[in-house]
C-alpha positions as CSV (number, residue, x, y, z in Angstrom):
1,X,47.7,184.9,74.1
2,X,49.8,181.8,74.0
3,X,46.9,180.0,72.5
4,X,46.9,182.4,69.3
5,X,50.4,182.8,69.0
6,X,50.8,178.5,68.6
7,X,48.0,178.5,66.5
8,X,50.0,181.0,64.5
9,X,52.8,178.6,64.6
10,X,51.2,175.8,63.6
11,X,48.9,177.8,60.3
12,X,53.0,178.0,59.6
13,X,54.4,174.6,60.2
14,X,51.0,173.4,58.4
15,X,52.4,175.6,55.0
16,X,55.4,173.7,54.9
17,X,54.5,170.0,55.9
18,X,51.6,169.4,53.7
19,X,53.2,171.6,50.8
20,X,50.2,174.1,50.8
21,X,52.8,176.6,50.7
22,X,53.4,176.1,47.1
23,X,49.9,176.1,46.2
24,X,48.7,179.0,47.5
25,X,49.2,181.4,44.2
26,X,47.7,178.7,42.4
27,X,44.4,178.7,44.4
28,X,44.7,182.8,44.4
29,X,44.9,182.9,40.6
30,X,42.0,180.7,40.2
31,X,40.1,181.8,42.3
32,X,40.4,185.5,40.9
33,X,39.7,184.5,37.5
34,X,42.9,186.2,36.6
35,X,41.1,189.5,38.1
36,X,43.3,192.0,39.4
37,X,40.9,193.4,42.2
38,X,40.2,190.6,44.0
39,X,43.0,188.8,43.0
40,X,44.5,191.6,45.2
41,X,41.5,191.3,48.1
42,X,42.3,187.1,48.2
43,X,46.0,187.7,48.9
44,X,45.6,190.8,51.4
45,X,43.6,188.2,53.7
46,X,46.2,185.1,53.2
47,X,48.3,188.1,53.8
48,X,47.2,188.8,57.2
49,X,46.3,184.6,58.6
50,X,49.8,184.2,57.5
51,X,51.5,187.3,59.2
52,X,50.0,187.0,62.6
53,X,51.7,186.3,65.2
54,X,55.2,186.5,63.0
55,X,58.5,188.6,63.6
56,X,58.5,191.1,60.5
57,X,61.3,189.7,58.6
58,X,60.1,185.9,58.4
59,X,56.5,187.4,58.0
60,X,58.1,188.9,54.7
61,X,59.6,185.8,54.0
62,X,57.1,183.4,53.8
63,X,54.7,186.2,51.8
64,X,57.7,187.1,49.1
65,X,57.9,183.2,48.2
66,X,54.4,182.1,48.9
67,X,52.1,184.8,47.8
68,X,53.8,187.7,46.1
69,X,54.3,185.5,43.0
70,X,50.4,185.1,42.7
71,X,50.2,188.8,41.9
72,X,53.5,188.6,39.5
73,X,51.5,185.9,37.3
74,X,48.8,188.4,36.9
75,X,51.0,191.1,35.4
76,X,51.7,193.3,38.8
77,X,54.8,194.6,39.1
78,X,57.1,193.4,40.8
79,X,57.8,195.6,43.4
80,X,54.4,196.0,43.9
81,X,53.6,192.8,44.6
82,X,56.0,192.9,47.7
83,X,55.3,195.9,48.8
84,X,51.6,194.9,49.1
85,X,52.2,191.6,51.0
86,X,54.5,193.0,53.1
87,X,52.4,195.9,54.5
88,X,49.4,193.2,54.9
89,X,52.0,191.4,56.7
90,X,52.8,193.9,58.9
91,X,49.3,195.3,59.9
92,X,48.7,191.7,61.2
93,X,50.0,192.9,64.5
94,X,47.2,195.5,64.2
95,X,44.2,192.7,62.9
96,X,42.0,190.8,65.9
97,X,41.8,188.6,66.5
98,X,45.8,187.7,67.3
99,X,47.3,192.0,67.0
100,X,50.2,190.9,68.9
101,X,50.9,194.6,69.3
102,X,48.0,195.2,71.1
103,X,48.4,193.0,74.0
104,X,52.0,195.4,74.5
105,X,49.4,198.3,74.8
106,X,46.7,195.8,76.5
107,X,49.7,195.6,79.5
108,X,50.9,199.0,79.3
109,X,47.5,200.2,79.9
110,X,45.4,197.4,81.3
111,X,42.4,197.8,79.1
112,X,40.3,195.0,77.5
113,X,42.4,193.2,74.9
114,X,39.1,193.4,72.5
115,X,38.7,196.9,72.9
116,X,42.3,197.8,72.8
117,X,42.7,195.4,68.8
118,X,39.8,196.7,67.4
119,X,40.6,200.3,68.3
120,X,44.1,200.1,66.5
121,X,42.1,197.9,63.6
122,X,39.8,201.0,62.9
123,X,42.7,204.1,64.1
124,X,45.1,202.0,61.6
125,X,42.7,201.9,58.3
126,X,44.6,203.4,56.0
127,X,47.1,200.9,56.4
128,X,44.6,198.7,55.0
129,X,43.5,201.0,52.3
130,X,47.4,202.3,50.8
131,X,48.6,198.9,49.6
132,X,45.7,199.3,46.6
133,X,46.6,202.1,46.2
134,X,50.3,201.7,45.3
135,X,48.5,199.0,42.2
136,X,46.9,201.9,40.9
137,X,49.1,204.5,41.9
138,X,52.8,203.4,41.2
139,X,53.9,207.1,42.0
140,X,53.5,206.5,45.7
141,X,56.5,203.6,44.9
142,X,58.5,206.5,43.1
143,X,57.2,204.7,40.0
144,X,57.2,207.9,37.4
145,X,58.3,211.1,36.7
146,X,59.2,213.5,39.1
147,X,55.6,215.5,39.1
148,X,53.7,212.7,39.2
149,X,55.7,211.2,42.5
150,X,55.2,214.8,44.4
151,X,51.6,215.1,43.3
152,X,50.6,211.3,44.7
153,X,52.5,211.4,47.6
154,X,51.6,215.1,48.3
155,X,47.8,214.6,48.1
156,X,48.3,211.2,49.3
157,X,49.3,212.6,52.9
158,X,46.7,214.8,52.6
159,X,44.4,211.8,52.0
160,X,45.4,209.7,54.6
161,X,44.5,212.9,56.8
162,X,41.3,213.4,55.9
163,X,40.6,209.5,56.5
164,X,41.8,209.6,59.9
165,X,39.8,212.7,61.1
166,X,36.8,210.4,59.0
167,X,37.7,207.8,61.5
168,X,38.0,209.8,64.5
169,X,35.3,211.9,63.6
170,X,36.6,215.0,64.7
171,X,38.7,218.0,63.5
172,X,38.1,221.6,65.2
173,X,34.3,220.2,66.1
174,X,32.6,216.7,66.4
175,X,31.6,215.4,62.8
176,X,28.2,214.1,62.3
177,X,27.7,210.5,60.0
178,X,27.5,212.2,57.4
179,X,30.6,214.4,57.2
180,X,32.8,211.5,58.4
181,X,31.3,209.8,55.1
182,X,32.0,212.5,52.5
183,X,35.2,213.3,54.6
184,X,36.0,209.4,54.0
185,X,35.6,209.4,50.6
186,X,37.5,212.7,49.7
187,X,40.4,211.2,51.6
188,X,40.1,208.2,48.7
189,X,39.9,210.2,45.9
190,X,43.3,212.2,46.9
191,X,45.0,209.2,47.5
192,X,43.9,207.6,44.2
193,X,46.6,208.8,42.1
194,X,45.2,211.3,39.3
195,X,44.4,214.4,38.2
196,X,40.3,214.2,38.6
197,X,40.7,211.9,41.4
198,X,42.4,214.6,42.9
199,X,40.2,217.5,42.3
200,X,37.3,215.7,43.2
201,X,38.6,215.0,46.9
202,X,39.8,218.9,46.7
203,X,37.1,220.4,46.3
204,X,35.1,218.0,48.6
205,X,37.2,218.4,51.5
206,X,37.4,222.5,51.0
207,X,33.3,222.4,50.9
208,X,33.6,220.4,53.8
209,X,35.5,222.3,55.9
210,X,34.6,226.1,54.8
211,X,30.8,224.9,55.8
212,X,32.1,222.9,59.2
213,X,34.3,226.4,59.8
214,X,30.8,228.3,59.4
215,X,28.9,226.1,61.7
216,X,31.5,226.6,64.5
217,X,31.5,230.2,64.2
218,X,27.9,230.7,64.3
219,X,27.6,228.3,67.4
220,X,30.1,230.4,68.9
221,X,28.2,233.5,68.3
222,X,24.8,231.8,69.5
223,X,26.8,230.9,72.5
């Protein structure tokens, strides 16, 4: 543990002394070619190296001077911008290989430190997923008019539901593969904010769970 946490320390130190720092939302523009999408993928991973192993508030420091302005140059809004670094910067506690966070549960519960990061990396993946989705859906920022902000974050909720019974892989019964898949991907479509979006991961999860409510009953009767 102290061997990640000083590496952290010094990925910091190393910003500031060779002036990297400064650099960085020139090398994300670049590298982008002035694409939002993975201009937005390039600074979610400098947004978790540089967060790990960092309090919150200088975690959101060095991202809303370093990195956030990346995103600013290519026409994100502001707010945005920050909110997106910050939640990368946050989930860093939650992101092997360093997930500070989980050596607190590792010594509360003495479990393998591997087992115990990469179970909050893959029960904590919406965290990963939402920051996109406040670029493409400013009503989850309470960007918009008052219908718009009740209808993302409404179905948004119900979204980040469905994705965490996809992850867990169970709700009433055990999901097969293939239900945790289609279960996955309605949870996307409600959190993408829109009308279709929304339908479309509607109607997909209502399928879904009329035909997984059927399946129980009749194992219940064969039973």
């Amino acid at each position: 543990m102290r061997t990640l946490v000083s590496t952290a320390g010094i990925i910091a130190g190393t910003l500031g002394i060779t002036g990297l720092g400064s650099k960085i939302s020139g090398i994300i523009i670049a590298s982008s070619g002035g694409v939002p999408l993975l201009a937005l993928l390039l600074t979610m991973v400098v947004a978790i190296i540089l967060g790990m192993g960092l309090p919150t508030t200088a975690t959101y420091l060095i991202l809303a001077t370093v990195v956030a302005p990346a995103l600013s140059q290519l026409g994100v809004d502001l707010l945005t911008a920050h909110m997106f670094v910050f939640f990368y910067g946050c989930v860093s506690t939650i992101t092997p290989p360093v997930a500070l966070a989980s050596y607190v549960a590792t010594g509360i519960s003495n479990a393998s430190i591997s087992k115990v990061s990469w179970t909050a990396f893959f029960y904590g993946i919406t965290c990963y997923i939402l920051p996109f989705m406040f670029f493409y859906g400013p009503g989850l920022l309470l960007r918009g008019s008052v219908s718009e902000i009740l209808l993302a974050v409404s179905t948004a909720v119900i979204g980040v539901i469905a994705i965490a019974v996809s992850i867990v892989g169970f709700f009433k019964v055990e999901l097969n593969g293939l239900t945790r898949a289609l279960v996955f991907l309605g949870g996307l479509a409600l959190m993408l904010q829109g009308v279709s979006t929304d339908l479309i991961g509607a109607v997909l999860l209502t399928l879904l769970f009329f035909t997984s409510s059927k399946m129980n009953k009749l194992k219940e009767i064969a039973q």
